[in-house]
C-alpha positions, 0 to 999 in steps of 0.5 A: 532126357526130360522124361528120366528127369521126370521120374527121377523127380517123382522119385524124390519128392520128400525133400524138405519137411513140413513142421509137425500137423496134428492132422497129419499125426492123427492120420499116421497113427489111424494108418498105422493102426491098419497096417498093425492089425492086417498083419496081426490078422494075417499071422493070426491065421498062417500059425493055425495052418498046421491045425487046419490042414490036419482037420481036412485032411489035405496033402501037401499039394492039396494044400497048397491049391487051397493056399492059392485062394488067398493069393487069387482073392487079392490079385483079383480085387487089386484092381478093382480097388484102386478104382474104388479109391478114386471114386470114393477114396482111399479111407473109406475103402480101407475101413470097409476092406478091413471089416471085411478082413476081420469078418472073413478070418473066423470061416478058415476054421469052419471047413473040413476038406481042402476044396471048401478051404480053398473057397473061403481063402477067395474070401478072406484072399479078396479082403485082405488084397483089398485092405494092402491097396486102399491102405497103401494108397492111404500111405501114400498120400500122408507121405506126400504132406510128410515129404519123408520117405516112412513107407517102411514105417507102416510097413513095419505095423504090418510086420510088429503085428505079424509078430505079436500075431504069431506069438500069440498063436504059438501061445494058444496053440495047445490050449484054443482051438483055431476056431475059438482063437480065429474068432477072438482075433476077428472081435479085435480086429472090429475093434481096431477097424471101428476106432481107427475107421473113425479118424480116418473118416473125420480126417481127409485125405491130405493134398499137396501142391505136389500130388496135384502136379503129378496127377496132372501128369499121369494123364495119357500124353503118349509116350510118357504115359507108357515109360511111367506105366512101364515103371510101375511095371518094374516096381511091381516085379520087385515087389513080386520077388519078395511077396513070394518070400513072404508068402513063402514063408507064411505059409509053408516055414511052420511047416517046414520046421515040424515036418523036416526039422521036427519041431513041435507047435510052439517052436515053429511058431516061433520060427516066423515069429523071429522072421517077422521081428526081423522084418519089423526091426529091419523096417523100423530103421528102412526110413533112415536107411532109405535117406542115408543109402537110396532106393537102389542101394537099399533094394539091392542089398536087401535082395543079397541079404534075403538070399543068403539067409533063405538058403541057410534057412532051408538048407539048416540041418538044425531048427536054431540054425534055420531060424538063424536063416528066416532072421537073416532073410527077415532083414533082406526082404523088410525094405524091398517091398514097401520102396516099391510100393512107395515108389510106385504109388508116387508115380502112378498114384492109386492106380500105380499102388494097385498096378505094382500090388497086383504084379507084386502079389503074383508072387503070392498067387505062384508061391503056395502052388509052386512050393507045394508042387516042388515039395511033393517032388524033391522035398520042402527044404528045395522047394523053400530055396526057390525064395532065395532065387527070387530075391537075387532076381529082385537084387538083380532088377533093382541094380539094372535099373539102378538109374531110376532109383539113385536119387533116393538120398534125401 
């Protein structure tokens, strides 16, 4: 069918590399710097929830209305920055959203009931949204010039930075308040924008032969715009199954380990950070694995492994036994998210990375209310085993649509 053969060709673009571009090198590392300081920023802010829910005062369901401020903040400026990328690019919009995210961190710790910390996450949710899109986009189009599939690569700055991020929050737990801590990782986070914005705006965005083709294409002609969009569609609920595991974890695995497994402030810290070292070394090898295996073969079997280790993570009687399980699922969920991004971006560009994003973030928008309804019911461990559903669901769409993706081998 010409149209399958269409996408499967989008799906398989990065076949012969080009030799080394200090250009392109310089861009990588600027990309690769917003990634690292997003989920530096984001772990920054998940290790004080515990102080933060403690200082307004908030149930569990209370909370986890006010969690979805962050969610609703993202699904609603995803949009509406993929067309900011078209008309003014996808590097500026990186660095503007970025500041916006440092900016917005320090005002979590300033409010003193769930309602008003329901009302900054819009904020901080809105950046942040924002930042995943633009510098999404960015990613795309610098692995086109690449003609390698390192989506995991950045994505693995995000999750490096979720770790050092998280362990650095279990560090200071005792001895910062969350606004002083909030505050200085606002200072770092200008710091990282005003540096890395630099190169990125020095540095174009790359344009390849390719990519021009491809746009060409993603014009309306009837029915092959619909199978495309329809595509992106089915990216985008993979990528929903997995950030709801992520936006799970966030939120509600320190919780998890002090109120049902009595862990204190420094270990369940701990806990996401050896999920979030799990998800960095499980993308840090996702390029290779994507090369050796394909996206399908990838995306399954991240989806099997992600289950089986959040049901031992919420199911664990024992704090190193659950942490055995957020490392497990760690490595299932790493790959997922960033192939479908990928895969989304190369199909739709912007407009695709945003559409796929904004599906994918639904799964963050009914995570926290979802999890804190269903804790308040029958218990956090239950509610937690709702990520495990999720990830066979994402297991399950990938081998049903298995044909799409089995060209991934390079």
């Amino acid at each position: 069918m010409p149209t399958l053969n269409k996408i499967r060709a989008a799906l398989t673009t990065h076949r012969d590399p080009l030799p080394a571009d200090p250009h392109l090198t310089r861009l990588r590392i600027a990309v690769t710097a917003f990634f690292a300081m997003d989920g530096f920023l984001f772990a920054g802010w998940v290790v004080r929830i515990p102080a933060i829910k403690a200082q307004t005062g908030a149930g569990a369901g209370a909370l986890g209305l006010a969690l979805l401020g962050v969610s609703a903040g993202a699904v609603a400026f995803m949009m509406i920055t993929g067309r900011l990328c078209r008309r003014f690019g996808s590097h500026t919009v990186t660095t503007a959203s970025a500041a916006a995210l440092a900016l917005s961190i320090v005002l979590p710790p300033l409010t003193h009931s769930a309602t008003a910390l329901g009302l900054v996450l819009l904020v901080f949710g809105a950046a942040y949204g924002s930042l995943n899109v633009a510098m999404n986009s960015a990613a795309v189009d610098l692995i086109s010039a690449l003609r390698r599939p390192v989506m995991p690569s950045f994505h693995a700055a995000f999750s490096l930075g979720g770790m050092l991020g998280a362990g650095l929050g279990g560090l200071v737990a005792g001895s910062l308040s969350a606004t002083v801590h909030l505050t200085l990782l606002a200072g770092l986070g200008l710091l990282v924008t005003a540096v890395a914005g630099r190169s990125l705006r020095t540095h174009p965005a790359p344009v390849v032969p390719e990519q021009r083709a491809a746009a060409e294409e993603s014009r309306p002609r009837g029915g092959h715009e619909g199978r495309g969009r329809r595509l992106v569609v089915v990216f985008g609920l993979i990528a929903l199954c997995t950030a709801y595991g992520e936006g799970a974890m966030a939120d509600w695995g320190a919780l998890h380990l002090t109120q049902d497994l009595a862990a204190g402030p420094g270990t369940a810290a701990a806990g996401y950070a050896v999920f979030a070292l799990a998800m960095t070394l499980g993308r840090l090898s996702g390029t290779a694995v994507v090369q050796r295996f394909g996206a399908a073969r990838a995306l399954i079997a991240g989806g099997t492994t992600a289950t089986a280790g959040m049901l031992l993570g919420a199911l664990a009687p024992t704090v190193w036994a659950a942490g055995a399980g957020f490392a497990v699922a760690g490595l299932g969920l790493a790959n997922i998210f960033p192939i479908a991004i990928a895969r989304a971006g190369e199909t739709g560009g912007p407009d695709g990375v945003a559409v796929a994003s904004t599906v994918g973030y639904g799964g963050m928008l009914l995570g926290p209310p979802a999890i804190g309804f269903l804790a308040e019911a029958a218990g956090l461990p239950l509610a937690l085993t709702t990520v495990a559903l999720l990830a066979a669901v994402a297991a399950g769409i990938a081998y049903a649509t298995r044909g799409a993706h089995h060209t991934g081998r390079r």
